[in-house]
C-alpha positions in Angstrom: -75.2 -80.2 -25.9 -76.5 -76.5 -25.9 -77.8 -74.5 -29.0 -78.6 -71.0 -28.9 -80.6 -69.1 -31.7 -80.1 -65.7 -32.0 -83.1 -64.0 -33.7 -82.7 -60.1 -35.3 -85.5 -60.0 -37.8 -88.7 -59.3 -37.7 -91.8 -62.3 -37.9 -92.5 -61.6 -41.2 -91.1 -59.9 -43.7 -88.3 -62.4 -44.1 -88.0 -65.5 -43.7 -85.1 -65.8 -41.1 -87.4 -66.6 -38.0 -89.0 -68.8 -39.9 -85.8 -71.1 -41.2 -83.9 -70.2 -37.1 -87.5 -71.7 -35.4 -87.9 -74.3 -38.2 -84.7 -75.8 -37.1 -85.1 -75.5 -33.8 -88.1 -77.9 -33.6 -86.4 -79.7 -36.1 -83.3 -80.1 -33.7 -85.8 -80.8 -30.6 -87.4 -83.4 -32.3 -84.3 -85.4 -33.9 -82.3 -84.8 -30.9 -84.4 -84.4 -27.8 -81.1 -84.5 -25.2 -80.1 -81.1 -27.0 -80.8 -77.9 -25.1 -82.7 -75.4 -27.4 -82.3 -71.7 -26.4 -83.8 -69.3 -28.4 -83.5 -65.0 -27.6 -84.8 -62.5 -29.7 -83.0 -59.6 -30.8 -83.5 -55.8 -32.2 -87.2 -56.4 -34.3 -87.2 -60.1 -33.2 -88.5 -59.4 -30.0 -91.7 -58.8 -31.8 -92.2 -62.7 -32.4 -93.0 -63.1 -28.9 -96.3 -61.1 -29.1 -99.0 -63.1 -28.5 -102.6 -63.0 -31.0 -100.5 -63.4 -34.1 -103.2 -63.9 -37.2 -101.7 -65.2 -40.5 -103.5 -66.6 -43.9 -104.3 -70.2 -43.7 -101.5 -71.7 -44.7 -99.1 -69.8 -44.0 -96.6 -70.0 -41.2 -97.0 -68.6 -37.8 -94.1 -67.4 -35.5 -96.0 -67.5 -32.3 -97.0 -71.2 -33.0 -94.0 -71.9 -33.5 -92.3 -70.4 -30.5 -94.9 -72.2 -28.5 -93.6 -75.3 -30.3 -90.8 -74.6 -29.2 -91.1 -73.7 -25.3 -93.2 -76.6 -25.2 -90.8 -79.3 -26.2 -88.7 -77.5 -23.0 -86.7 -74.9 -25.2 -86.0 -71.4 -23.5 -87.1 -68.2 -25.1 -85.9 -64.7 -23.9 -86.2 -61.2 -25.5 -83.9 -57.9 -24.8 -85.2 -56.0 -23.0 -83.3 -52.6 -23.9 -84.7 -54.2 -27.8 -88.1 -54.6 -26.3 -88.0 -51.1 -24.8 -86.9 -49.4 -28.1 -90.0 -50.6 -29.9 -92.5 -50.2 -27.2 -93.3 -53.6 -26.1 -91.5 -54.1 -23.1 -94.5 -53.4 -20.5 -97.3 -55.8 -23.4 -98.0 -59.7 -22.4 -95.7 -61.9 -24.4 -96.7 -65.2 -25.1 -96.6 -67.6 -21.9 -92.9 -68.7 -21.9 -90.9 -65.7 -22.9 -88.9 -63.2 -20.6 -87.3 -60.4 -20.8 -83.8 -60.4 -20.5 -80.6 -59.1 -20.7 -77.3 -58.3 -22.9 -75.6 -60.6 -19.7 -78.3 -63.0 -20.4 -77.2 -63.1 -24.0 -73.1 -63.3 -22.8 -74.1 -66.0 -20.5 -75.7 -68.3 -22.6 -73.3 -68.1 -25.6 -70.1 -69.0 -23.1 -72.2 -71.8 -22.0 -73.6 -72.8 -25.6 -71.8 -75.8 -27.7 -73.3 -73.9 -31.0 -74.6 -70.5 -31.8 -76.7 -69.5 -34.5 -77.1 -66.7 -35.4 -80.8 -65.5 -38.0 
């Protein structure tokens, strides 16, 4: 089976990358046979910037997303999104390309459940 997460909010500020990345690893870990594929949207794309500081104890996007690439998941980020807010020529964290809108198509004709944050 294939999930795909769309992403359209920002890290923080919300709580909708959160709860989307939260069940993501959640879905890795319970089901490890189950394709996780994750691409980040409008001021999503943000979440793939790498040197992300948060107060102890509170959650951290880019930890998570390395959860998350590291258990084999597939992040990608629009790039016309990543272009709009200035970030498309910054690092992103290891893991994480820029894409594309046919990307997106492509991997929700080929996903068994799309979910959308």
């Amino acid at each position: 089976m294939k999930a795909l997460f769309i992403l359209n909010d920002a890290p923080y500020g919300s709580e909708k990358a959160y709860n989307a990345l939260r069940m993501a690893m959640a879905l890795q870990k319970d089901y490890p046979d189950v394709e996780v594929r994750v691409f980040l949207m409008a001021d999503a794309v943000t979440c793939a910037l790498p040197n992300q500081t948060t107060p102890q104890g509170y959650y951290n996007i880019e930890r998570m997303l390395k959860a998350v690439i590291s258990k084999g998941g597939q992040v990608k980020a629009c790039g016309t999104c990543s272009e709009a807010r200035g970030i498309k020529g910054l690092a992103l964290l290891d893991g994480v390309e820029i894409s594309t809108m046919s990307q997106l198509v492509q991997w929700t004709v080929e996903a068994d459940k799309v979910l959308v944050f």
